[in-house]
ZADO-1210 file (C-alpha; in nm, 4 decimals, padded with zeros to 6 digits):
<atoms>
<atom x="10.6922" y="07.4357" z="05.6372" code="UNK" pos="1"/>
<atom x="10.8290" y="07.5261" z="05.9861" code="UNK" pos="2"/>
<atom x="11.0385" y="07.8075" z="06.0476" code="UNK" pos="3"/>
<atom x="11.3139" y="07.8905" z="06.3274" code="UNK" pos="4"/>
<atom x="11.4305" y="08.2127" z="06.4417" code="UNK" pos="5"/>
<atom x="11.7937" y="08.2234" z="06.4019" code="UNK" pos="6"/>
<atom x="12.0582" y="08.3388" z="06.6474" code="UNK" pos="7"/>
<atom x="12.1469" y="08.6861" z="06.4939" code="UNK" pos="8"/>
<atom x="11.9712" y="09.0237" z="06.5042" code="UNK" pos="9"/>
<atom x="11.6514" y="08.8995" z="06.4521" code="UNK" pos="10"/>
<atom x="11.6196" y="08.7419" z="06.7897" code="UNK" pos="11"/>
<atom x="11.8067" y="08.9655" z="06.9618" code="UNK" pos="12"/>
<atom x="11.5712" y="09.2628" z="06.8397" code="UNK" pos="13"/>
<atom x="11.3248" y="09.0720" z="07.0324" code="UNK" pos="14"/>
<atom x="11.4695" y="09.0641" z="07.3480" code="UNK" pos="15"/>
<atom x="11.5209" y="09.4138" z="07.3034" code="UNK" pos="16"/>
<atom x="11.1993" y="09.4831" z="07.2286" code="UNK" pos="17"/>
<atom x="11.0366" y="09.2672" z="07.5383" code="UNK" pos="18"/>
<atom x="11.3073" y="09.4047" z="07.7506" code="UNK" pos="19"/>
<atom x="11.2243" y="09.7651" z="07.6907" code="UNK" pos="20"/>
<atom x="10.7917" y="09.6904" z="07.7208" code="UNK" pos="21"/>
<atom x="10.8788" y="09.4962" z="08.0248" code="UNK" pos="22"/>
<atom x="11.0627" y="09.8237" z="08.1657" code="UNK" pos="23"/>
<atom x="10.7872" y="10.0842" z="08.0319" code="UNK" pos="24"/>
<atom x="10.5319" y="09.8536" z="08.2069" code="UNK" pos="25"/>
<atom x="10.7178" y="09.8143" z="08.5700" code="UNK" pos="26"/>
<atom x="10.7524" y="10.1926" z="08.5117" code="UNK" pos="27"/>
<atom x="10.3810" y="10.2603" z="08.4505" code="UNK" pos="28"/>
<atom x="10.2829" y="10.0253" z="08.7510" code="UNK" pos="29"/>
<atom x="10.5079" y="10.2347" z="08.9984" code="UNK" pos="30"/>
<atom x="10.4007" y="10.5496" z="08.8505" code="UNK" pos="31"/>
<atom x="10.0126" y="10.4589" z="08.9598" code="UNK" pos="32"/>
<atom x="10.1170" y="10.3598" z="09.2608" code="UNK" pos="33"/>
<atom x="10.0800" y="10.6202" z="09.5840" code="UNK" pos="34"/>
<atom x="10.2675" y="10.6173" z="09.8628" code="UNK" pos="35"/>
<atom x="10.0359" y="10.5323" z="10.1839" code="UNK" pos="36"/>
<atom x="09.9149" y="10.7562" z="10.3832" code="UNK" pos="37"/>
<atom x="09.9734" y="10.6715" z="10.7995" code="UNK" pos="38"/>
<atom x="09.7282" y="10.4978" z="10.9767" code="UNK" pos="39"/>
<atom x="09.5128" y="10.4995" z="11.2796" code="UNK" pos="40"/>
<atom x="09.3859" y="10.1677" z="11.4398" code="UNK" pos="41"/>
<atom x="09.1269" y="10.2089" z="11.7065" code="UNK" pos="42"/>
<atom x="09.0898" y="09.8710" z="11.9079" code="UNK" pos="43"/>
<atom x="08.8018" y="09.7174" z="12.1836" code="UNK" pos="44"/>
<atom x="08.8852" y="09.4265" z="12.3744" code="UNK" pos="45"/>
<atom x="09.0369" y="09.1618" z="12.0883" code="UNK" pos="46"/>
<atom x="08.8543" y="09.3436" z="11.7864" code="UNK" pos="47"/>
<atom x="09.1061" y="09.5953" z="11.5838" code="UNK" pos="48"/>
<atom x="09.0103" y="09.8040" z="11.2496" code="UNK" pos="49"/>
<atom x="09.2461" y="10.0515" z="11.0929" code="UNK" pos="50"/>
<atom x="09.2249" y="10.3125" z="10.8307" code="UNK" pos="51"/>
<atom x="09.4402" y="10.5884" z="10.5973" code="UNK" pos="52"/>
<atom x="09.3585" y="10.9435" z="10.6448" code="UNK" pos="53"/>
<atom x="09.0565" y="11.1009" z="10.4909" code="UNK" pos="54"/>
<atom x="09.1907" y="11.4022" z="10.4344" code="UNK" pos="55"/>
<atom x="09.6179" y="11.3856" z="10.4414" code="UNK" pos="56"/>
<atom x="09.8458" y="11.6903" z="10.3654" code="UNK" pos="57"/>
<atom x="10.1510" y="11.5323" z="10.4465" code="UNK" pos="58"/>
<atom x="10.2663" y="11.7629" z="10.7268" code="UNK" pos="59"/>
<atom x="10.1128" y="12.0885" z="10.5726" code="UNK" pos="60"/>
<atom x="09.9287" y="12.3268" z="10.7633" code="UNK" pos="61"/>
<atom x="09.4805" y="12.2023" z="10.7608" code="UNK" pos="62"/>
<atom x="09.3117" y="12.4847" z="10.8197" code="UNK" pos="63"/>
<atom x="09.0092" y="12.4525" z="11.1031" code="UNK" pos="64"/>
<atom x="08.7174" y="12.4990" z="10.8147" code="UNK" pos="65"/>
<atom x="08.9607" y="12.2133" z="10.6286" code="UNK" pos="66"/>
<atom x="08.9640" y="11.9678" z="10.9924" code="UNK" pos="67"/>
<atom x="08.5950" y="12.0400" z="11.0080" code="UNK" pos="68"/>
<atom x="08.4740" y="11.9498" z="10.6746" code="UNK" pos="69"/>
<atom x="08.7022" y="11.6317" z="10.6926" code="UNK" pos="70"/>
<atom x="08.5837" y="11.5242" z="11.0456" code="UNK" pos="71"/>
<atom x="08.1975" y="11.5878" z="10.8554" code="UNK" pos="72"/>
<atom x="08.3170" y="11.3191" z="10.5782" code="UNK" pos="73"/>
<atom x="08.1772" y="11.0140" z="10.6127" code="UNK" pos="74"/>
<atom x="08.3566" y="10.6705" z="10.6280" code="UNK" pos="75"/>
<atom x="08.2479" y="10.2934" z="10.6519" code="UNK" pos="76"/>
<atom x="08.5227" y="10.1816" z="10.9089" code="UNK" pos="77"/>
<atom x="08.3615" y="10.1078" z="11.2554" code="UNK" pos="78"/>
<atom x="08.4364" y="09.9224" z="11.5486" code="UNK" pos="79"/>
<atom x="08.1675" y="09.8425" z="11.7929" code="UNK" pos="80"/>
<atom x="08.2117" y="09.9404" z="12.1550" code="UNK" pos="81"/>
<atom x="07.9844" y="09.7947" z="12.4613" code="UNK" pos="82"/>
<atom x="07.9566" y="09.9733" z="12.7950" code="UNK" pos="83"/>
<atom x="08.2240" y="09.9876" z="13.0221" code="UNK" pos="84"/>
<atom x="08.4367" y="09.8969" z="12.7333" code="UNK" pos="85"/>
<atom x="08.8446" y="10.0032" z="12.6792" code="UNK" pos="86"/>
<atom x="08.8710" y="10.2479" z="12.3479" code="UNK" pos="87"/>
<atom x="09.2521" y="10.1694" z="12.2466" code="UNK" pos="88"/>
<atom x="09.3681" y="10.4442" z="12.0202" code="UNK" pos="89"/>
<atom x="09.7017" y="10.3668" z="11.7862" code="UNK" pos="90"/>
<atom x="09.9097" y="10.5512" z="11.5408" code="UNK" pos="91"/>
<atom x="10.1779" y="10.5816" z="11.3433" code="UNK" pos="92"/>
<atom x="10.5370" y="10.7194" z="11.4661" code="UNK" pos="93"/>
<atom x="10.5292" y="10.9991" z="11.2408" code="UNK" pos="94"/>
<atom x="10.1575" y="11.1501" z="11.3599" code="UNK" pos="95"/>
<atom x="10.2547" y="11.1071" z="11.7219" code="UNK" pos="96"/>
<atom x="10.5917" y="11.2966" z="11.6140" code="UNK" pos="97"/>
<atom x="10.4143" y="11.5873" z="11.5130" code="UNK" pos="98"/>
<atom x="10.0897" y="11.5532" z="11.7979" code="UNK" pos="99"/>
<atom x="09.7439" y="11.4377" z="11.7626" code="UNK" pos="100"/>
<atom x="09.4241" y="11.5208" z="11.9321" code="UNK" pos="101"/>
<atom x="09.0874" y="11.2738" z="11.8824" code="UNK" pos="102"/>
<atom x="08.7332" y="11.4580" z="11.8667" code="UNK" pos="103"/>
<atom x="08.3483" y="11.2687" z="11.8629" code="UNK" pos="104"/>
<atom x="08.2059" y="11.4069" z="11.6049" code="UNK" pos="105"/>
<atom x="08.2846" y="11.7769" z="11.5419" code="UNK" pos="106"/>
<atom x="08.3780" y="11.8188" z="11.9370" code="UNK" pos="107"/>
<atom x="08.7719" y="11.7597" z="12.0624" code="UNK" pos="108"/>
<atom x="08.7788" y="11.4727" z="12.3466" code="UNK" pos="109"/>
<atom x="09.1278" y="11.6122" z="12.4402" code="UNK" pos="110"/>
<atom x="09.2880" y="12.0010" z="12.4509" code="UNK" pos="111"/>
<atom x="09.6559" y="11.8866" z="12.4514" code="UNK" pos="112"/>
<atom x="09.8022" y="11.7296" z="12.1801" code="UNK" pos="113"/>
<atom x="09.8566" y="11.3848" z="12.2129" code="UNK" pos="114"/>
<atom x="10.2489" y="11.2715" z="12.1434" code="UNK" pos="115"/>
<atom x="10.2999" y="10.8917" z="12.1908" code="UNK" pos="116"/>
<atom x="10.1518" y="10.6503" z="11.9064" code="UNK" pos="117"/>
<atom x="09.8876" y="10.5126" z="12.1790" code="UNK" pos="118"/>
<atom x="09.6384" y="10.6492" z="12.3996" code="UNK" pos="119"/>
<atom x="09.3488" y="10.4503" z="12.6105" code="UNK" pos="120"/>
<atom x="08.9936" y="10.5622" z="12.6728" code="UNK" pos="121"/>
<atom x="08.7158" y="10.4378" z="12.8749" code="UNK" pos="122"/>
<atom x="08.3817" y="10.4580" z="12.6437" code="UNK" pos="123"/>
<atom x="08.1962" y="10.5502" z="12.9707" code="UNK" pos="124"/>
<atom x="08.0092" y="10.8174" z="12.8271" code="UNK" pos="125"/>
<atom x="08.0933" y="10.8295" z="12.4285" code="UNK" pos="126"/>
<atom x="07.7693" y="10.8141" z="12.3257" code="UNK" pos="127"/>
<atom x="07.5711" y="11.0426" z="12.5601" code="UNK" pos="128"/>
<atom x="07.4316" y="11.3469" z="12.3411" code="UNK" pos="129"/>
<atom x="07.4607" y="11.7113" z="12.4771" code="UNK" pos="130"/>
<atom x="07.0367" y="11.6563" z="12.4889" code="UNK" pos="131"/>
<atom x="07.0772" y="11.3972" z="12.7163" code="UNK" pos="132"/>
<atom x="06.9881" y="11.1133" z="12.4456" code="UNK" pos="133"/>
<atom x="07.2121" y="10.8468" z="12.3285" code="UNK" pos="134"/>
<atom x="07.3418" y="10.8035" z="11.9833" code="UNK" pos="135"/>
<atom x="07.4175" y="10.4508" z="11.8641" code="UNK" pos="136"/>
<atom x="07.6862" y="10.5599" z="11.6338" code="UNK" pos="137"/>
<atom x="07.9540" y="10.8061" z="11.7042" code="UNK" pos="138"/>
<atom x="08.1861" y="10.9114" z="11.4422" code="UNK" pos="139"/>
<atom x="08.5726" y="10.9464" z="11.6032" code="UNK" pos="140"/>
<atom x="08.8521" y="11.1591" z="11.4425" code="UNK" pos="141"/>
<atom x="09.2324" y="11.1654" z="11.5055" code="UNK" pos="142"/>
<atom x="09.3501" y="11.4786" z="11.3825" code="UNK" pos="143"/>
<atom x="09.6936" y="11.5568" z="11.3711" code="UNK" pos="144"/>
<atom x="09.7874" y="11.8628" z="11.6136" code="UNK" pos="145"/>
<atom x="10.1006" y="12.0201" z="11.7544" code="UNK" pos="146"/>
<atom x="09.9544" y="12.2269" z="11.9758" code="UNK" pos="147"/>
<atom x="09.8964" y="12.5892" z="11.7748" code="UNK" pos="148"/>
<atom x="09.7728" y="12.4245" z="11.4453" code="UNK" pos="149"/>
<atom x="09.6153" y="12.1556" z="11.2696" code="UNK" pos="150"/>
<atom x="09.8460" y="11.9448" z="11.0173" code="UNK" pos="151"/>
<atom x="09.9030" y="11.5982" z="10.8599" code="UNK" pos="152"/>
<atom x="09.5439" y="11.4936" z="10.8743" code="UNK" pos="153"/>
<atom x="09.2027" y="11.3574" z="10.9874" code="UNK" pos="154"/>
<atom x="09.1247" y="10.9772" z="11.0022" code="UNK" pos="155"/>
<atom x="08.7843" y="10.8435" z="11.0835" code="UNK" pos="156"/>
<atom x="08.5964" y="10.5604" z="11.2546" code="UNK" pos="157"/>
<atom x="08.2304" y="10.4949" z="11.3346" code="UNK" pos="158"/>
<atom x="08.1947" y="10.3818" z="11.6912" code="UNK" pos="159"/>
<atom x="07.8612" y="10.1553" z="11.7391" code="UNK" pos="160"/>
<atom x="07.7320" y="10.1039" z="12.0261" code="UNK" pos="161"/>
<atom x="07.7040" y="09.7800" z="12.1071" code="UNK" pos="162"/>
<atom x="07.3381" y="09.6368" z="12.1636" code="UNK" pos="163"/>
<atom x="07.1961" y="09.5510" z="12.4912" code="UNK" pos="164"/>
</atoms>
């Protein structure tokens, strides 16, 4: 015995039916997704990573015990960087609109806020310890900064040093 689904409201209940879970599930998708947060790409010589903010406010004020616990996080982007080596330091329109300054570890590399999306380093010197060791890892932060207060957010990247 073989049945057919006829033309009338039978069918067209289905369609309804698919048409409205198709909907509820393109609306659940979106719902889960978040928008991005900007990035920060640190570059040596021909080697590039990138990564979203640790911590991200989205142009809120970060307080300075906030920037410090976020530049403490840890994070498992890294890039390494041999002596003599050119630190290229990249980021999104919208943190350079607002100002960024870039610390090693929990110290700031720069006082003034940085306000163009790209700013070069030499890594003469980035992994000399106040104790006059070496490290072979130091952990870099952009943080965003216009100059009277920290806002936006804190990215990270491991530096390695690169092995003799």
């Amino acid at each position: 015995m073989t049945h057919t689904i006829s033309r009338g409201k039978g069918s067209r209940s289905i369609r309804t039916a698919v048409a409205i879970g198709a909907a509820t599930l393109g609306l659940v998708v979106l719902s889960a997704c978040e928008k991005p947060t900007p990035r920060a790409t640190v570059t040596v010589g021909s080697d590039s990573v990138s990564t979203e903010a640790t911590c991200y406010t989205e142009g809120k004020k970060l307080s300075q015990d906030k920037v410090l616990s976020c530049v403490k996080k840890k994070t498992d982007t890294s890039i390494t960087v041999g002596e003599g080596d050119m630190l290229r330091i990249g980021v999104d329109p919208e943190i350079a609109e607002t100002g960024w300054v870039v610390f090693l570890g929990e110290r700031p590399v720069v006082s003034e806020p940085i306000g163009k999306t790209y700013r070069s380093f030499s890594s003469d010197g980035l992994f000399a310890q106040t104790d006059g060791t070496s490290a072979d890892t130091v952990q870099l932060s952009v943080v965003g900064y216009d100059g009277s207060r920290y806002s936006d957010g804190v990215w990270r990247i491991n530096l390695d040093r690169e092995e003799d």
